[in-house]
C-alpha positions in Angstrom: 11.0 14.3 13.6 10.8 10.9 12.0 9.8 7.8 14.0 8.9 4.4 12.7 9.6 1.8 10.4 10.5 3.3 7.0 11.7 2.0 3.5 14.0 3.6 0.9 13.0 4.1 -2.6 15.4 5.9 -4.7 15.5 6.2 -8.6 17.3 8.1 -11.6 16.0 7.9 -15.1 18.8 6.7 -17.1 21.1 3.5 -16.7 24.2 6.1 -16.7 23.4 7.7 -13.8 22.7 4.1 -12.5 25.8 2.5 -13.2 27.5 5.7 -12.1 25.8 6.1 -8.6 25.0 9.9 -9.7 22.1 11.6 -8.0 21.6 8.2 -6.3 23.7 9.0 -3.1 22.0 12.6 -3.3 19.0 10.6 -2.5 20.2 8.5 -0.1 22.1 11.6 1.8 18.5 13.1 1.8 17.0 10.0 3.6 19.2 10.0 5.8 19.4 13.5 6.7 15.4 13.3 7.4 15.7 10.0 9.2 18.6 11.7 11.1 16.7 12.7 14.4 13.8 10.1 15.7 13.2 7.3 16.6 13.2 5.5 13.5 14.3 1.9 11.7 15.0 1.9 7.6 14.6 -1.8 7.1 14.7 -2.2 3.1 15.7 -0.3 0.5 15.0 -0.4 -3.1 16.9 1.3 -6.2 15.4 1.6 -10.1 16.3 3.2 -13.1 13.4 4.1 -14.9 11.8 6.7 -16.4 8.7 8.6 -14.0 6.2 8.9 -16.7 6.1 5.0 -16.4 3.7 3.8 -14.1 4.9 -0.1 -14.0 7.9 -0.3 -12.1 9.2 -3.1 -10.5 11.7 -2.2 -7.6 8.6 0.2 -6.7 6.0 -2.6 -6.5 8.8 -4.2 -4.3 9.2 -1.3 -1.8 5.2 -1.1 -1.6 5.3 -4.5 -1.1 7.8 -4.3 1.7 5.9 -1.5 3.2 2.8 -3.3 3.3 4.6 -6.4 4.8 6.1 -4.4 8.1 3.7 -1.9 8.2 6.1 0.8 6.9 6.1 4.1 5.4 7.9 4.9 2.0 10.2 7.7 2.2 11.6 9.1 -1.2 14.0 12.1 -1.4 12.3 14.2 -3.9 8.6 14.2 -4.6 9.2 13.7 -8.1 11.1 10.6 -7.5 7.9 8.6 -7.5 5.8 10.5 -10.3 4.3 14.0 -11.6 1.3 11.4 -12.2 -2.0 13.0 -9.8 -3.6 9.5 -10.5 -0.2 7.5 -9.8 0.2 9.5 -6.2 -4.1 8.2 -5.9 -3.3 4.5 -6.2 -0.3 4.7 -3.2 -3.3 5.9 -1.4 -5.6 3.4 -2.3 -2.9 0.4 -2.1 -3.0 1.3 1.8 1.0 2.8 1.6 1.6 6.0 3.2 4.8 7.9 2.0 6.5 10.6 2.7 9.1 12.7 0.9 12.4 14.6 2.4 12.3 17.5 0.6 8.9 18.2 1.2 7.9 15.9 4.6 4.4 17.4 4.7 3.3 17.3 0.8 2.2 13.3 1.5 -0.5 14.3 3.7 -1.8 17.5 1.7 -1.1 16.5 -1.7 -2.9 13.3 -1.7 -5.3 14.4 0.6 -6.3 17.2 -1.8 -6.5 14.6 -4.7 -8.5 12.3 -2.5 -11.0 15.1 -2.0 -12.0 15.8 -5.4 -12.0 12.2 -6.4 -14.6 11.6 -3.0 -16.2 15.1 -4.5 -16.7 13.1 -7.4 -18.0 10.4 -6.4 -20.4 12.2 -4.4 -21.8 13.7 -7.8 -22.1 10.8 -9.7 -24.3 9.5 -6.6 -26.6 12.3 -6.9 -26.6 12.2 -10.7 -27.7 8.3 -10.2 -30.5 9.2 -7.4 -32.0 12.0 -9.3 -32.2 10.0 -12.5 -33.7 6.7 -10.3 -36.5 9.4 -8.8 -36.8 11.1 -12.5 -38.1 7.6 -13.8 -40.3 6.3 -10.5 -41.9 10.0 -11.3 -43.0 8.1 -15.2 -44.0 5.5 -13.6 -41.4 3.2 -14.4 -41.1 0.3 -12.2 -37.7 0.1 -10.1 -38.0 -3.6 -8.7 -39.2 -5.1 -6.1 -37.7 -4.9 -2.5 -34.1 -2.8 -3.6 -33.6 -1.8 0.1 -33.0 -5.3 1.2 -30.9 -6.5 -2.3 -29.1 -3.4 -1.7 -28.6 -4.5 2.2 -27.3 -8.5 1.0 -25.8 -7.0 -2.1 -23.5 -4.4 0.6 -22.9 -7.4 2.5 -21.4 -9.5 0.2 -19.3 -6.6 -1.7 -18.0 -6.5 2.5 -17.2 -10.0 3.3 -15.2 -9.9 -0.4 -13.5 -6.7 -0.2 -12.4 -8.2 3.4 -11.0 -11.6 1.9 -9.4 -9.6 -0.8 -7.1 -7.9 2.0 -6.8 -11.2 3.5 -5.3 -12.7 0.4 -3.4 -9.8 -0.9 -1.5 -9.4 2.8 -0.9 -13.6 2.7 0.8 -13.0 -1.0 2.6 -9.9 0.4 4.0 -12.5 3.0 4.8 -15.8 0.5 8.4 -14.6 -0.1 9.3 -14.4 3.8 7.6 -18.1 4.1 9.7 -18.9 2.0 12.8 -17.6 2.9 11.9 -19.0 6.9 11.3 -22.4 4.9 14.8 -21.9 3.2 16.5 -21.6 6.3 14.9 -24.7 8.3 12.0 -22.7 9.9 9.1 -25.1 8.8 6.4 -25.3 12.2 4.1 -23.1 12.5 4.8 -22.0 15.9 9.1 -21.7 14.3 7.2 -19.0 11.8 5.5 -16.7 14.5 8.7 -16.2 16.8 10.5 -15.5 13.4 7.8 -13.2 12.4 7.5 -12.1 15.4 11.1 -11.0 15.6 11.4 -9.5 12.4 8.9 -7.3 13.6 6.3 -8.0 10.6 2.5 -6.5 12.1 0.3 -9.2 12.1 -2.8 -9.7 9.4 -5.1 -7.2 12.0 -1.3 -4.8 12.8 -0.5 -6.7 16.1 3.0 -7.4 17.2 2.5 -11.2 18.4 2.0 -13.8 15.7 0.5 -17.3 16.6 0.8 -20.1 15.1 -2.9 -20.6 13.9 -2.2 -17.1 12.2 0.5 -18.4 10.2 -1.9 -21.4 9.2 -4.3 -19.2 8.1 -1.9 -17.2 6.3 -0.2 -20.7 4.8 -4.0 -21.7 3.5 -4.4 -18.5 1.3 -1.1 -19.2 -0.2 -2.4 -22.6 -1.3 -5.5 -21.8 -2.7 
């Protein structure tokens, strides 16, 4: 049973089926029929002809973006819609957008979960390759440096602080266009911008419902930067 906030991403692979609408309303009917029962709100929905071997797609960097924007969760009709790219399905993952398909409602959870594992397995490898080989040459009597444990503590630190004003500016330029648009239409305070944020139901920078007006500040500041 679907419940949330959702956006649509449908595609087709040549500009005839584009301009003719064919397997496009398939997808849609699909979407709907999964969003059919629920508690659910569809509150953008994006359309691209494209091929799915290609990785840069526009409309799709717009749904992501929209997803990221009201805290909502892709839904596609057909798995292959978005790619039969492992890595491609790994970077929704890692841009923070959950998805799910239609024809195969569980396969966002296992299929990328799966993928995730062996990437984190890995990982893990390459750690212990890294270890072994920094123990290998202490045992030659090669010197490693002087205090690592607390470079490594200021070094972890600082990779923290800007990973986390990272998110901060990619959510502000996720935000610029509907600044903009409440700019267009007259909204121009800061406290004007928080009820309309607010009431387009757009999650706040830490995914609360309320925005206040030093949020949309901060938010403002990272857009001029």
């Amino acid at each position: 049973m679907a419940e949330g906030v959702f956006v649509a991403y449908c595609r087709v692979s040549t500009a005839r089926q584009g301009k003719s609408g064919l397997g496009l309303e398939a997808q849609r009917e699909a979407v709907r029929s999964y969003l059919d029962r629920g508690q659910w709100s569809l509150v953008a929905e994006f359309t691209e002809v494209e091929s799915g071997k290609k990785g840069d797609r526009p409309e799709l960097a717009k749904a992501l973006q929209a997803c990221r924007v009201y805290g909502a969760k892709l839904v596609i009709a057909k798995l292959d819609r978005l790619s039969r790219d492992a890595h491609f399905l790994l970077g929704l993952e890692k841009a923070g957008v959950d998805f799910v398909a239609a024809d195969m409602p569980h396969a966002n959870r296992l299929t990328v979960g799966i993928m995730a594992m062996v990437a984190d397995e890995e990982r893990r490898m390459i750690s212990q390759r890294t270890k072994a080989a920094l123990a290998a040459a202490k045992k030659r009597g090669v010197k490693l440096g002087g205090d690592r444990g607390a470079r490594l503590s200021r070094t972890a630190r600082k990779a923290g602080r800007d990973a986390q004003t990272a998110r901060a500016n990619e959510r502000a330029a996720d935000l610029a266009h509907v600044i903009r648009d409440l700019k267009r239409t007259g909204v121009t305070s800061l406290s004007g911008m928080a009820r309309a944020l607010t009431e387009r139901r757009i999650p706040t920078p830490r995914g609360g419902s309320e925005w206040t007006a030093t949020q949309v500040a901060r938010v403002t500041v990272r857009l001029t930067v």
